[in-house]
N, CA, C, O and CB atoms as a CASP TS submission, in Angstrom:
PFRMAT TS
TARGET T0000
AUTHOR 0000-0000-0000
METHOD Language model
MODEL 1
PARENT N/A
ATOM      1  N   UNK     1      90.499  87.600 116.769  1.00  0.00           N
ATOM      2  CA  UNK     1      89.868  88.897 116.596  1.00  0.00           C
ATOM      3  C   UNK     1      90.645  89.671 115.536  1.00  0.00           C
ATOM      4  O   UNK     1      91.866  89.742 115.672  1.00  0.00           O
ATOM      5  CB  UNK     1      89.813  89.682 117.941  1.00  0.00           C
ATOM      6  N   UNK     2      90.050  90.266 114.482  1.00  0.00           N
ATOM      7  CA  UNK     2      90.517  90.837 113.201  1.00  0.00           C
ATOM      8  C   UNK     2      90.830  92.591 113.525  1.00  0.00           C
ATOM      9  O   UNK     2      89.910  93.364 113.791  1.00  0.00           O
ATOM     10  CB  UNK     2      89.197  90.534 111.924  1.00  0.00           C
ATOM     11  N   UNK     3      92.160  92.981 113.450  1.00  0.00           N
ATOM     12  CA  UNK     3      92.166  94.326 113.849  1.00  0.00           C
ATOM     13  C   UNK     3      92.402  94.793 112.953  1.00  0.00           C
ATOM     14  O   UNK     3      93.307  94.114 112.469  1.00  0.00           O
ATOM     15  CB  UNK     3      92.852  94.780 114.744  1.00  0.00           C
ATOM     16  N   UNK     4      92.030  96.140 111.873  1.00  0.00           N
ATOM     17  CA  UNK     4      92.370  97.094 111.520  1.00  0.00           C
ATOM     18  C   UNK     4      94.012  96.898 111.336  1.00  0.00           C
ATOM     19  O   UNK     4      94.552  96.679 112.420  1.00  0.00           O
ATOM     20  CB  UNK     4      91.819  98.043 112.371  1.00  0.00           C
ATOM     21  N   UNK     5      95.026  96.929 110.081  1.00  0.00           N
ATOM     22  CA  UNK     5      96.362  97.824 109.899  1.00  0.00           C
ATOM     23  C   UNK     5      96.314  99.035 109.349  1.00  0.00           C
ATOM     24  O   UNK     5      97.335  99.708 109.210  1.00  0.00           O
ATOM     25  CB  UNK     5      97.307  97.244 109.126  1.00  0.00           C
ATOM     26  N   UNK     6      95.029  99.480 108.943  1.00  0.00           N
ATOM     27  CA  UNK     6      95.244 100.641 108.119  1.00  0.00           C
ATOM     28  C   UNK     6      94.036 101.224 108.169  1.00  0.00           C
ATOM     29  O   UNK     6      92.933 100.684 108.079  1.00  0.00           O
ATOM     30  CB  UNK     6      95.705 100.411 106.733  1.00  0.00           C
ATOM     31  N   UNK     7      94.417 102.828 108.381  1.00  0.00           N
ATOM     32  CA  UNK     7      92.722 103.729 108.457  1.00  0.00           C
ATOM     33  C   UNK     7      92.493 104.185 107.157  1.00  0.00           C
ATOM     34  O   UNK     7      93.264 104.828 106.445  1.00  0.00           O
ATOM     35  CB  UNK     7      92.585 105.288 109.533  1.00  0.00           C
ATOM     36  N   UNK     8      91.134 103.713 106.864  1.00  0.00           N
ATOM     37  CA  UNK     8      90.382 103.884 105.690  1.00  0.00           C
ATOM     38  C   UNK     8      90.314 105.544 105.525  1.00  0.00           C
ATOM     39  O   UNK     8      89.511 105.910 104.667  1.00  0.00           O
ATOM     40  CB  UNK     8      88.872 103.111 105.834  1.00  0.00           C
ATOM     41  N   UNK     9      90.858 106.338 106.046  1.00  0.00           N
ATOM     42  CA  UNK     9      90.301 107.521 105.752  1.00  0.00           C
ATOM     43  C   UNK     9      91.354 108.211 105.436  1.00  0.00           C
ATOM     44  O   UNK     9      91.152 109.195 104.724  1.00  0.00           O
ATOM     45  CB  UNK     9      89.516 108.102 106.706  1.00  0.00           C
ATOM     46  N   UNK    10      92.871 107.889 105.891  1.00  0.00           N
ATOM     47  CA  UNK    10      94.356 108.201 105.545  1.00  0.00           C
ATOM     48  C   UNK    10      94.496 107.444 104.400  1.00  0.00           C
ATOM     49  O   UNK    10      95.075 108.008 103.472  1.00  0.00           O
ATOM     50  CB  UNK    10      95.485 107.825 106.648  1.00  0.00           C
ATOM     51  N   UNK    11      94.088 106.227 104.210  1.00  0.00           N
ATOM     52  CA  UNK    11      93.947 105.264 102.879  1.00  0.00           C
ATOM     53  C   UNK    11      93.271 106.436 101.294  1.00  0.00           C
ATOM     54  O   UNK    11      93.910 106.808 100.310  1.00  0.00           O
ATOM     55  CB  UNK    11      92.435 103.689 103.456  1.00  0.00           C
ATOM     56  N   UNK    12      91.813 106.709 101.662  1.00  0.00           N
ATOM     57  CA  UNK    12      91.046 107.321 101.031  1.00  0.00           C
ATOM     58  C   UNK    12      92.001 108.861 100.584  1.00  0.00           C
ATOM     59  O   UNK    12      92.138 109.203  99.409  1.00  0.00           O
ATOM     60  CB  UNK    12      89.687 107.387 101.942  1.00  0.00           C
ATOM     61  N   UNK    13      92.383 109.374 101.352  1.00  0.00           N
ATOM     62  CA  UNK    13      93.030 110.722 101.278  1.00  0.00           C
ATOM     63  C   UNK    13      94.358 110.910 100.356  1.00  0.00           C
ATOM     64  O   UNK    13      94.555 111.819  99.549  1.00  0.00           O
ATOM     65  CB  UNK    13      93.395 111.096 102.707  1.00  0.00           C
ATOM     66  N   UNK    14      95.245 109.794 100.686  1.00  0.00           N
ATOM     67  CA  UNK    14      96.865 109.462 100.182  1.00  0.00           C
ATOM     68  C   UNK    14      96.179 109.112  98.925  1.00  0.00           C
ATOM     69  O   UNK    14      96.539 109.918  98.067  1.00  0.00           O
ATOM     70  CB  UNK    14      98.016 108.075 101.038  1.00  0.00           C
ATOM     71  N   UNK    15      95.378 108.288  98.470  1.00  0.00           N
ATOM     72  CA  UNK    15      94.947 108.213  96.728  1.00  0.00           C
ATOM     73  C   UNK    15      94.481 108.783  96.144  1.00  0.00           C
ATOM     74  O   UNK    15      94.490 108.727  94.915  1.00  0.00           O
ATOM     75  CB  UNK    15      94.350 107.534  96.219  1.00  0.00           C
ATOM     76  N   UNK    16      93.576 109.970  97.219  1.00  0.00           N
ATOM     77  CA  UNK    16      93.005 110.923  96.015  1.00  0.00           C
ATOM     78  C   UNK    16      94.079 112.220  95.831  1.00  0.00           C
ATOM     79  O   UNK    16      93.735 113.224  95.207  1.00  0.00           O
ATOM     80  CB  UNK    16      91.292 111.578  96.460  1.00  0.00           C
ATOM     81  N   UNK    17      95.291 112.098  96.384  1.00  0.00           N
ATOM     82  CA  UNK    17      95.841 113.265  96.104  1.00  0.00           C
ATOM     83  C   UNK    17      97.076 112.544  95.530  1.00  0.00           C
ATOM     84  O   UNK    17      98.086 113.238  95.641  1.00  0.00           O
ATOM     85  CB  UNK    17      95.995 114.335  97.325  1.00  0.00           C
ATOM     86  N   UNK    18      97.291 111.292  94.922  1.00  0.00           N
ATOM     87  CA  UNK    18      98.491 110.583  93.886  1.00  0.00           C
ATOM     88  C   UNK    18      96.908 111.172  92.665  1.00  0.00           C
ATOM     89  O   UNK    18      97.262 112.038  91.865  1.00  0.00           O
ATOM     90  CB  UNK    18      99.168 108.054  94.199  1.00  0.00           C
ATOM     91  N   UNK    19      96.078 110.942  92.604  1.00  0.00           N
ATOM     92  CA  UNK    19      95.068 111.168  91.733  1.00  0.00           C
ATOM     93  C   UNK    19      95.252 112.442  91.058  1.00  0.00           C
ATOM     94  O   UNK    19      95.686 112.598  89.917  1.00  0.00           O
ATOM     95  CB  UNK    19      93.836 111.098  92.379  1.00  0.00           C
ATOM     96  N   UNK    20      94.791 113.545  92.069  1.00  0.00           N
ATOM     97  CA  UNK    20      95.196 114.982  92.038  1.00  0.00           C
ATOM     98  C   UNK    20      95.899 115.564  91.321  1.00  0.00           C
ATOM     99  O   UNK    20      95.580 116.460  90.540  1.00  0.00           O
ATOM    100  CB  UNK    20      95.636 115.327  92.860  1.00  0.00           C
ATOM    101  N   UNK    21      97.671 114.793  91.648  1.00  0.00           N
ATOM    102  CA  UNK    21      98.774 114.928  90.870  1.00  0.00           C
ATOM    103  C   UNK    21      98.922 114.400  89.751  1.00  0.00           C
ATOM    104  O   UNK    21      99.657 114.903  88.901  1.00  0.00           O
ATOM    105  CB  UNK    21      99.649 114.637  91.384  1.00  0.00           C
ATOM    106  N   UNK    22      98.196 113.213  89.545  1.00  0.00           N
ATOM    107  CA  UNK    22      98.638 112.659  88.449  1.00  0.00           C
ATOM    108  C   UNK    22      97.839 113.251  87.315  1.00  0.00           C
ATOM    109  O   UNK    22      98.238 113.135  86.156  1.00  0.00           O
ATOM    110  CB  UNK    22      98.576 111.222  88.544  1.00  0.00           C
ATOM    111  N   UNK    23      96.507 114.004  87.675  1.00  0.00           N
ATOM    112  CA  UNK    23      95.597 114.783  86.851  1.00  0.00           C
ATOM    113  C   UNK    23      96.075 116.420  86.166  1.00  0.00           C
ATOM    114  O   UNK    23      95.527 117.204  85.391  1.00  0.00           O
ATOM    115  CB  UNK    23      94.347 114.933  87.838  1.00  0.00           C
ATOM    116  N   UNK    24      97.337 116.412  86.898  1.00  0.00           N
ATOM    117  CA  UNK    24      98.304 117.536  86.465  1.00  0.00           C
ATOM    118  C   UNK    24      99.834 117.161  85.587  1.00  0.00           C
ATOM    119  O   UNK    24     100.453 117.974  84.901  1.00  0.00           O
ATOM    120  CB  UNK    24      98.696 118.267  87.906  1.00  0.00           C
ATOM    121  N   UNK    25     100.136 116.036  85.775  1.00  0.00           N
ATOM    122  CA  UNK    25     101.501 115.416  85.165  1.00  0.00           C
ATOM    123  C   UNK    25     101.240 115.483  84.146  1.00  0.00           C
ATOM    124  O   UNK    25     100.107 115.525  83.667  1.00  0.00           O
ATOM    125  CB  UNK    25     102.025 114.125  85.411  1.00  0.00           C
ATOM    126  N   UNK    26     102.656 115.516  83.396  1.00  0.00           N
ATOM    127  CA  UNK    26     102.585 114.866  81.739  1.00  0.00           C
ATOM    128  C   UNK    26     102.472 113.588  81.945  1.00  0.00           C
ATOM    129  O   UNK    26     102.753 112.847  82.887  1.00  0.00           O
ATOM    130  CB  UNK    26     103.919 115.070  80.676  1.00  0.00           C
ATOM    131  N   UNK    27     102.103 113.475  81.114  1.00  0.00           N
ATOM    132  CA  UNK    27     101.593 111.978  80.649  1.00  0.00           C
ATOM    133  C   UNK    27     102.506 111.186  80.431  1.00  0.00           C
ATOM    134  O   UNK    27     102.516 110.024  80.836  1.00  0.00           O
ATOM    135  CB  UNK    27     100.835 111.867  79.472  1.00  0.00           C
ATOM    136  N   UNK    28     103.963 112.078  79.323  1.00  0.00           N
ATOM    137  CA  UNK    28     104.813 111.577  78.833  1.00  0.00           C
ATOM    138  C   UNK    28     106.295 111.269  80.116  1.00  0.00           C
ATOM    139  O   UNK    28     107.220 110.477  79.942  1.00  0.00           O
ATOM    140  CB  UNK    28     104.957 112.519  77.580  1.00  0.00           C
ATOM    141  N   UNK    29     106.104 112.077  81.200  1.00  0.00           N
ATOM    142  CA  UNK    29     107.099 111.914  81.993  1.00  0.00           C
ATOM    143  C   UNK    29     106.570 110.698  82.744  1.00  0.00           C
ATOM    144  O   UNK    29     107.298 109.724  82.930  1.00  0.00           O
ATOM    145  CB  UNK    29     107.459 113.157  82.793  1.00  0.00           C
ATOM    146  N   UNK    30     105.289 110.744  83.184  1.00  0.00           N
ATOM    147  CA  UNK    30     104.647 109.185  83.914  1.00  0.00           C
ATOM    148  C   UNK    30     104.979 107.915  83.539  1.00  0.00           C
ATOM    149  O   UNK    30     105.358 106.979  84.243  1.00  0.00           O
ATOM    150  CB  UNK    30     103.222 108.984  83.756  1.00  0.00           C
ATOM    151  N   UNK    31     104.699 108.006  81.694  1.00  0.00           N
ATOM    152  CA  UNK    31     104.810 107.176  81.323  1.00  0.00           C
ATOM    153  C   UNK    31     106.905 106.614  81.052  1.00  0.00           C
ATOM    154  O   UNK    31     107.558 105.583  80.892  1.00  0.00           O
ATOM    155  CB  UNK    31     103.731 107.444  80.282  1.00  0.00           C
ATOM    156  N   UNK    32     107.038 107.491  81.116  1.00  0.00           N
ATOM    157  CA  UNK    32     108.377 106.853  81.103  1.00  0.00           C
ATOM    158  C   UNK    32     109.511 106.894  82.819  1.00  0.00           C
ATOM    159  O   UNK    32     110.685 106.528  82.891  1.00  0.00           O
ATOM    160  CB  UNK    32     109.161 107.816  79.714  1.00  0.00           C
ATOM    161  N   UNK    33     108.863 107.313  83.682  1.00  0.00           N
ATOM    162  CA  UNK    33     109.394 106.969  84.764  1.00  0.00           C
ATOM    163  C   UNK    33     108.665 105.211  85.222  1.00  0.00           C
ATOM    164  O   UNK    33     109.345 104.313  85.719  1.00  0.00           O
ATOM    165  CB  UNK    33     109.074 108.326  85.822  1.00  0.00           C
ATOM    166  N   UNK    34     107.052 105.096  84.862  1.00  0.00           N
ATOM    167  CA  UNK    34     107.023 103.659  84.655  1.00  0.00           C
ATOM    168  C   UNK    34     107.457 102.796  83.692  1.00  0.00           C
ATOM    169  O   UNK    34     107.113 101.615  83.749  1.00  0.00           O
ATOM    170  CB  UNK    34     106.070 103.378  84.678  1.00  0.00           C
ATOM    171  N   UNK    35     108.282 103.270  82.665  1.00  0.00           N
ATOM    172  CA  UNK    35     108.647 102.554  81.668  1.00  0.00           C
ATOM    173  C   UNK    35     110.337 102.194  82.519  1.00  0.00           C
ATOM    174  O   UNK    35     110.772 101.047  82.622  1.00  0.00           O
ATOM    175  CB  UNK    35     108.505 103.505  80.012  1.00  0.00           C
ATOM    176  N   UNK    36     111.070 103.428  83.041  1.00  0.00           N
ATOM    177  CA  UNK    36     111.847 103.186  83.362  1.00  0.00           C
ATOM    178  C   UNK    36     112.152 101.842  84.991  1.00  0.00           C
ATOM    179  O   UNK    36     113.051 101.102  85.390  1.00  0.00           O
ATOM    180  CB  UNK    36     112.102 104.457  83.230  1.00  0.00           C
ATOM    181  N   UNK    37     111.025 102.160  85.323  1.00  0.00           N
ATOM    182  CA  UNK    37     110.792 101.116  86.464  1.00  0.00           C
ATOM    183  C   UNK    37     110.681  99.982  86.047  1.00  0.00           C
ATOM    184  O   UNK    37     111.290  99.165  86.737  1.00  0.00           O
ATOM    185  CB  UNK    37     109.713 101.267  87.250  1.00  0.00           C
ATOM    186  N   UNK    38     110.062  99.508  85.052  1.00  0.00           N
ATOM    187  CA  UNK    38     109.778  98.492  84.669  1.00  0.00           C
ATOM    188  C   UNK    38     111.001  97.669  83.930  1.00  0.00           C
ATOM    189  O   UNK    38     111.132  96.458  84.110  1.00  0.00           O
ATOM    190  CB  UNK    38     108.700  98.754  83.991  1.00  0.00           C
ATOM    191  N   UNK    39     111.691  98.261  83.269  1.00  0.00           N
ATOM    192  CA  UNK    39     113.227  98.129  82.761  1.00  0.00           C
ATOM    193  C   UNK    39     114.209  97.819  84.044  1.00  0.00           C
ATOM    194  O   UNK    39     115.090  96.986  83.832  1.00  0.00           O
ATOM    195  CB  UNK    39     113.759  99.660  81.981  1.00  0.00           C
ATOM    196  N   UNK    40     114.156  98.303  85.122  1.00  0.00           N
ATOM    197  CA  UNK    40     114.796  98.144  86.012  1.00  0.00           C
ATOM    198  C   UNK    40     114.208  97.140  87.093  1.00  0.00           C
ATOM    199  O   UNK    40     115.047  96.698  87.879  1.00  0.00           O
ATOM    200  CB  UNK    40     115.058  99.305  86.362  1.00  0.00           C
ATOM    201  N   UNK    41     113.025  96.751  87.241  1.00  0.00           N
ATOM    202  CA  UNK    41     112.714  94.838  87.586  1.00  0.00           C
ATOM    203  C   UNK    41     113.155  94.111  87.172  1.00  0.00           C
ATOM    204  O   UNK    41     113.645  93.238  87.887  1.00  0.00           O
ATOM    205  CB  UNK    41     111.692  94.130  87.382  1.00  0.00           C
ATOM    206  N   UNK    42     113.274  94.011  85.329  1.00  0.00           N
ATOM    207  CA  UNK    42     113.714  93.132  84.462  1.00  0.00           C
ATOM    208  C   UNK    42     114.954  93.063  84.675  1.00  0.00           C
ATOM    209  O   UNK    42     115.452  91.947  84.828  1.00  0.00           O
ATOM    210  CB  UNK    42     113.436  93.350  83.237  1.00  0.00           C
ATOM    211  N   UNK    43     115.749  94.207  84.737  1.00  0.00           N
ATOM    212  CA  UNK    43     117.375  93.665  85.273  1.00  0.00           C
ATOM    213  C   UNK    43     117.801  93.145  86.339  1.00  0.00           C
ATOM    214  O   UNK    43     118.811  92.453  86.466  1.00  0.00           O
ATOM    215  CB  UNK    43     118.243  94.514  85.360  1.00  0.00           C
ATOM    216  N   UNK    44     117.017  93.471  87.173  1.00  0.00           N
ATOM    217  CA  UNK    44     117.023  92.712  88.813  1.00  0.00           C
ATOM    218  C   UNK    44     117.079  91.352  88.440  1.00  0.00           C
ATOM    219  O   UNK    44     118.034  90.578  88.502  1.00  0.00           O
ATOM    220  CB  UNK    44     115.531  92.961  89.927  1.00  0.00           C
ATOM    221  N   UNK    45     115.426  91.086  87.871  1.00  0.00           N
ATOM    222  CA  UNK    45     114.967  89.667  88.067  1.00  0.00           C
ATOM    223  C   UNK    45     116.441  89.109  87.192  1.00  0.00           C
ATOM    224  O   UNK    45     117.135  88.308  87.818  1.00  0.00           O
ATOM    225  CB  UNK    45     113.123  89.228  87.284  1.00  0.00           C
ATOM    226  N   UNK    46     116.882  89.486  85.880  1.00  0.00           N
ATOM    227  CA  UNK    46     118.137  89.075  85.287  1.00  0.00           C
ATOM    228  C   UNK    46     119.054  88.796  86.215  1.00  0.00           C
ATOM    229  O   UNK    46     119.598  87.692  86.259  1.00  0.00           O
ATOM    230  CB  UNK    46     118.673  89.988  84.433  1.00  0.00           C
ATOM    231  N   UNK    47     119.330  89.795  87.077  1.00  0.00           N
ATOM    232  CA  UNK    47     120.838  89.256  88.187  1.00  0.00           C
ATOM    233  C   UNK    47     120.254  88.099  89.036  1.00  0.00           C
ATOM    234  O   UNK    47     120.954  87.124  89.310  1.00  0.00           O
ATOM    235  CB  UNK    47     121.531  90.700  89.559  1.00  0.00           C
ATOM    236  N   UNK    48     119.050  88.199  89.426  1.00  0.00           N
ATOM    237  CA  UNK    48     118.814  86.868  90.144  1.00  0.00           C
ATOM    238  C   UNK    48     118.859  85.675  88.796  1.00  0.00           C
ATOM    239  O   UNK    48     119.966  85.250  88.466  1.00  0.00           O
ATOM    240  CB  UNK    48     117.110  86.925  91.081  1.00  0.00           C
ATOM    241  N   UNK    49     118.244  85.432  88.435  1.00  0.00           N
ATOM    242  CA  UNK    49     117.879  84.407  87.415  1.00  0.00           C
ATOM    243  C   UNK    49     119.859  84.003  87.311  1.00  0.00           C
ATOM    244  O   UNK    49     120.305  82.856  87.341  1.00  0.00           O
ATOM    245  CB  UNK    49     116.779  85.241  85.625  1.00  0.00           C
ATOM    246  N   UNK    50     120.620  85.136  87.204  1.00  0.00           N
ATOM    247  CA  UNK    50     122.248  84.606  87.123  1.00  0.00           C
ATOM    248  C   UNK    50     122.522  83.886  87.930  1.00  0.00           C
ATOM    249  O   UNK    50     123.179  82.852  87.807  1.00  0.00           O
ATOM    250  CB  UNK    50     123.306  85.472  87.240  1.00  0.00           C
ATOM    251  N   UNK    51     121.887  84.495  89.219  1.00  0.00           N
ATOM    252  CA  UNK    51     122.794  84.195  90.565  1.00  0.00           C
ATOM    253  C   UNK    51     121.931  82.595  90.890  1.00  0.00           C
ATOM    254  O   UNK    51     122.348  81.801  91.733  1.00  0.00           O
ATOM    255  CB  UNK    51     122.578  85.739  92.152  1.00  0.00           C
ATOM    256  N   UNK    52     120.816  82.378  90.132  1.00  0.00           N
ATOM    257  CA  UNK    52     119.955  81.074  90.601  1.00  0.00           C
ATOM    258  C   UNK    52     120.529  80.150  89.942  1.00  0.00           C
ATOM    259  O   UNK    52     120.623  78.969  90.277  1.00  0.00           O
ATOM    260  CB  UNK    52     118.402  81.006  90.326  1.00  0.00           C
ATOM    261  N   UNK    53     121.079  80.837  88.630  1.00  0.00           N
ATOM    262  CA  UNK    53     122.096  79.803  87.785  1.00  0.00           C
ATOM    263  C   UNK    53     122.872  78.933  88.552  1.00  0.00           C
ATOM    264  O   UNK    53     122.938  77.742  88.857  1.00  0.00           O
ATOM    265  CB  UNK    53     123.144  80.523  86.939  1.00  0.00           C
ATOM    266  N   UNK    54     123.481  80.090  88.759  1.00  0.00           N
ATOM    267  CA  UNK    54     125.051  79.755  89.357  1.00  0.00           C
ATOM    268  C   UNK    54     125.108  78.882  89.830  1.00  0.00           C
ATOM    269  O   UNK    54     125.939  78.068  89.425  1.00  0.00           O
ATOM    270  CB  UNK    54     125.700  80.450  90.228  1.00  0.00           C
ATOM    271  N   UNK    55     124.049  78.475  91.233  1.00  0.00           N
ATOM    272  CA  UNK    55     123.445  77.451  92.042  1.00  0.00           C
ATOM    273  C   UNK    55     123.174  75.970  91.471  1.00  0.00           C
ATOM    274  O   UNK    55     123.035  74.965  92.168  1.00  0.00           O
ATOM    275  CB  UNK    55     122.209  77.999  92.450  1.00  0.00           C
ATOM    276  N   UNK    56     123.130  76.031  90.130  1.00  0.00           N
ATOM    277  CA  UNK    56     122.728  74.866  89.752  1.00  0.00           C
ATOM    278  C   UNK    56     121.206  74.932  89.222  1.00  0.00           C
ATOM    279  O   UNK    56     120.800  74.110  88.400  1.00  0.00           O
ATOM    280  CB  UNK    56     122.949  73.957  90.873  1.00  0.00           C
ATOM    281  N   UNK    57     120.668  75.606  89.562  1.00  0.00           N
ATOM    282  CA  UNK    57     119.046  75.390  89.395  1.00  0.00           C
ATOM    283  C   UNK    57     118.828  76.628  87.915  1.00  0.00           C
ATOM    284  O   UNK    57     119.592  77.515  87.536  1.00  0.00           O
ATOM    285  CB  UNK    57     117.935  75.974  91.297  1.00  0.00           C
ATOM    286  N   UNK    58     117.204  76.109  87.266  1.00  0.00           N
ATOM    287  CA  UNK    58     116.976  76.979  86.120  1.00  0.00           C
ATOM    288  C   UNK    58     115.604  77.613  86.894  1.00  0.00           C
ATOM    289  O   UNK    58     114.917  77.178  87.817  1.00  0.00           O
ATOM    290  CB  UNK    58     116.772  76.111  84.438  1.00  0.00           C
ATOM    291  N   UNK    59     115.532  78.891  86.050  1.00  0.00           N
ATOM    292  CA  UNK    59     114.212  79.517  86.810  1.00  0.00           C
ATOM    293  C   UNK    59     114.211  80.724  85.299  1.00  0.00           C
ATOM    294  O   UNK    59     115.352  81.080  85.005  1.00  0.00           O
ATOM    295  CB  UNK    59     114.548  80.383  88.986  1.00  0.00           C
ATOM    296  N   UNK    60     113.224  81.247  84.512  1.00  0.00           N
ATOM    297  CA  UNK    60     112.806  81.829  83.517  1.00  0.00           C
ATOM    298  C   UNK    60     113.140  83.056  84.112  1.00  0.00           C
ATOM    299  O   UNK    60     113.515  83.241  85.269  1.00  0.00           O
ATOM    300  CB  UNK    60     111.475  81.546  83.042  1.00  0.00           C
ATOM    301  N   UNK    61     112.826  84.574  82.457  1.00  0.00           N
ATOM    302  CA  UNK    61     113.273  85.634  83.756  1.00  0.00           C
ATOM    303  C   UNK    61     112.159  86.067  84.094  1.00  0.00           C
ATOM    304  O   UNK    61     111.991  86.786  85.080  1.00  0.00           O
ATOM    305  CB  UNK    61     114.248  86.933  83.510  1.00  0.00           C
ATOM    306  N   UNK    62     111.074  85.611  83.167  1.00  0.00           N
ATOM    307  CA  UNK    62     109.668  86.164  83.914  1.00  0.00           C
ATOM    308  C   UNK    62     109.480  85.626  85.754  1.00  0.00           C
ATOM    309  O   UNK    62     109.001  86.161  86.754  1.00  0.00           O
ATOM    310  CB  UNK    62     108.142  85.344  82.842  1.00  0.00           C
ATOM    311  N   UNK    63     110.024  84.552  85.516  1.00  0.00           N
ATOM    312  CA  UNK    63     109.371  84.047  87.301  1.00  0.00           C
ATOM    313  C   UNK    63     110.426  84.284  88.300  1.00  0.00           C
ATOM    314  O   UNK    63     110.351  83.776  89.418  1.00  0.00           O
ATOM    315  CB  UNK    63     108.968  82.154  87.555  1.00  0.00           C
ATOM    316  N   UNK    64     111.780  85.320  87.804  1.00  0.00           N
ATOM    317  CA  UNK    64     112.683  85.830  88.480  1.00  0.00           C
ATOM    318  C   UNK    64     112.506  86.848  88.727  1.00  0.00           C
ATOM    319  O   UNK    64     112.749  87.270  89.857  1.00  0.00           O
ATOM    320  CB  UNK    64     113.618  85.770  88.143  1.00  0.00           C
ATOM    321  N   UNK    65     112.048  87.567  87.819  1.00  0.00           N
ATOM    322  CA  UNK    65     111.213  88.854  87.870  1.00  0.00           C
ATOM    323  C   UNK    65     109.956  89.096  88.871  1.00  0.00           C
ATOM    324  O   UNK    65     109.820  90.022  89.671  1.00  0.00           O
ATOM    325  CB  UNK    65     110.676  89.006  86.532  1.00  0.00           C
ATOM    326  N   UNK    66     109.203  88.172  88.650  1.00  0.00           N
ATOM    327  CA  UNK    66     108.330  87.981  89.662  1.00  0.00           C
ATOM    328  C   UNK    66     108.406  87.556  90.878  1.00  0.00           C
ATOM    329  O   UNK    66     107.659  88.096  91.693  1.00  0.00           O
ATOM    330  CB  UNK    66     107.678  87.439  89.355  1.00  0.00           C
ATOM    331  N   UNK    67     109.075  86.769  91.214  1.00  0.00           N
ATOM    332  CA  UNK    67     109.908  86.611  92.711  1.00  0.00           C
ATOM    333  C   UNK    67     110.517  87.794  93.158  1.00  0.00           C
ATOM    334  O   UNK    67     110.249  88.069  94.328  1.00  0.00           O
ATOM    335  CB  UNK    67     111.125  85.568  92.688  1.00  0.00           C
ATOM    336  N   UNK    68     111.254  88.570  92.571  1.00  0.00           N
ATOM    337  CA  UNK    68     111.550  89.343  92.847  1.00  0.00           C
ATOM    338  C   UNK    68     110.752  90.831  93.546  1.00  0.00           C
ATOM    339  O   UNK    68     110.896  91.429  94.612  1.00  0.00           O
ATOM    340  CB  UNK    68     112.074  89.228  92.009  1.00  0.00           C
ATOM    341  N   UNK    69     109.980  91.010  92.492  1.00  0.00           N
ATOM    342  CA  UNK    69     108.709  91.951  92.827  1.00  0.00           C
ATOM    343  C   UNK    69     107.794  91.576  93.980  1.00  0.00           C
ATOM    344  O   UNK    69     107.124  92.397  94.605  1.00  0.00           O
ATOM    345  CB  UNK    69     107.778  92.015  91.615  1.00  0.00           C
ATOM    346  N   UNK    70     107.819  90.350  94.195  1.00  0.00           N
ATOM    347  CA  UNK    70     106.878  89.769  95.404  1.00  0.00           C
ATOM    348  C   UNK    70     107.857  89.846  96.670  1.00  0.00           C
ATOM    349  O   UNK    70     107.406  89.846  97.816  1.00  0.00           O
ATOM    350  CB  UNK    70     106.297  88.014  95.116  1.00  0.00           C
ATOM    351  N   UNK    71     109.266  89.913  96.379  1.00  0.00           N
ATOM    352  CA  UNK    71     110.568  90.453  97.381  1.00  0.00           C
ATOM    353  C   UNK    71     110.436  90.785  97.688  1.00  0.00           C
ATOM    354  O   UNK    71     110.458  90.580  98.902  1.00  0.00           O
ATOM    355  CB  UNK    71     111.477  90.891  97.490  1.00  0.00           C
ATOM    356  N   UNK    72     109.874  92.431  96.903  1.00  0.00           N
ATOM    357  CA  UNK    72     110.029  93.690  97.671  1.00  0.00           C
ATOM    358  C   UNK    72     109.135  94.287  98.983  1.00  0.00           C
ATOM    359  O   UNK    72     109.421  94.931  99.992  1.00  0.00           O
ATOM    360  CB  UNK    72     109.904  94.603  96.687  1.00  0.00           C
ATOM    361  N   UNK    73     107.793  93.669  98.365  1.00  0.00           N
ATOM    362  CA  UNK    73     106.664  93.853  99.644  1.00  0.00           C
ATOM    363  C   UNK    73     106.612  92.974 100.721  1.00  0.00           C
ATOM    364  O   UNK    73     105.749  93.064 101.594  1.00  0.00           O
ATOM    365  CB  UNK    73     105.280  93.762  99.204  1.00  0.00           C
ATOM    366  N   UNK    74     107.369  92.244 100.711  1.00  0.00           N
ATOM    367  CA  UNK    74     107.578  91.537 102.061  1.00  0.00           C
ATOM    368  C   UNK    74     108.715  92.668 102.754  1.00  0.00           C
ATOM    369  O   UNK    74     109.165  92.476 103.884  1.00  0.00           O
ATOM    370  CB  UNK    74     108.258  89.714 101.847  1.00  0.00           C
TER
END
């Protein structure tokens, strides 16, 4: 039997008001707090990709990066 984790209507509400806000932000601060996020995966996935080294094994930093990011939501 398939239950519900999440109410569609607290779902619906929490996005239209990141919406809201974001229809008031600079553009230029958005864009560089995601610029800055994004700079700061890439160094992550870098310390892993070291630490996978280390181990013996090779892994790119794109797919360290991406392991990584798939980390976090677990």
């Amino acid at each position: 039997m398939y239950q519900r984790v999440y109410d569609r209507f607290f779902l619906s509400t929490m996005l239209a008001g990141i919406v809201g806000l974001l229809a008031h932000a600079r553009v230029t601060l958005v864009a560089g707090a995601l610029a800055l996020h994004l700079v700061g995966l890439i160094i992550t996935g870098e310390r892993w990709r070291v630490v996978i080294a280390a181990m013996g094994s090779r892994v790119t930093l794109a797919r360290a990066t991406l392991i990584n990011l798939a980390g976090i939501f677990v």
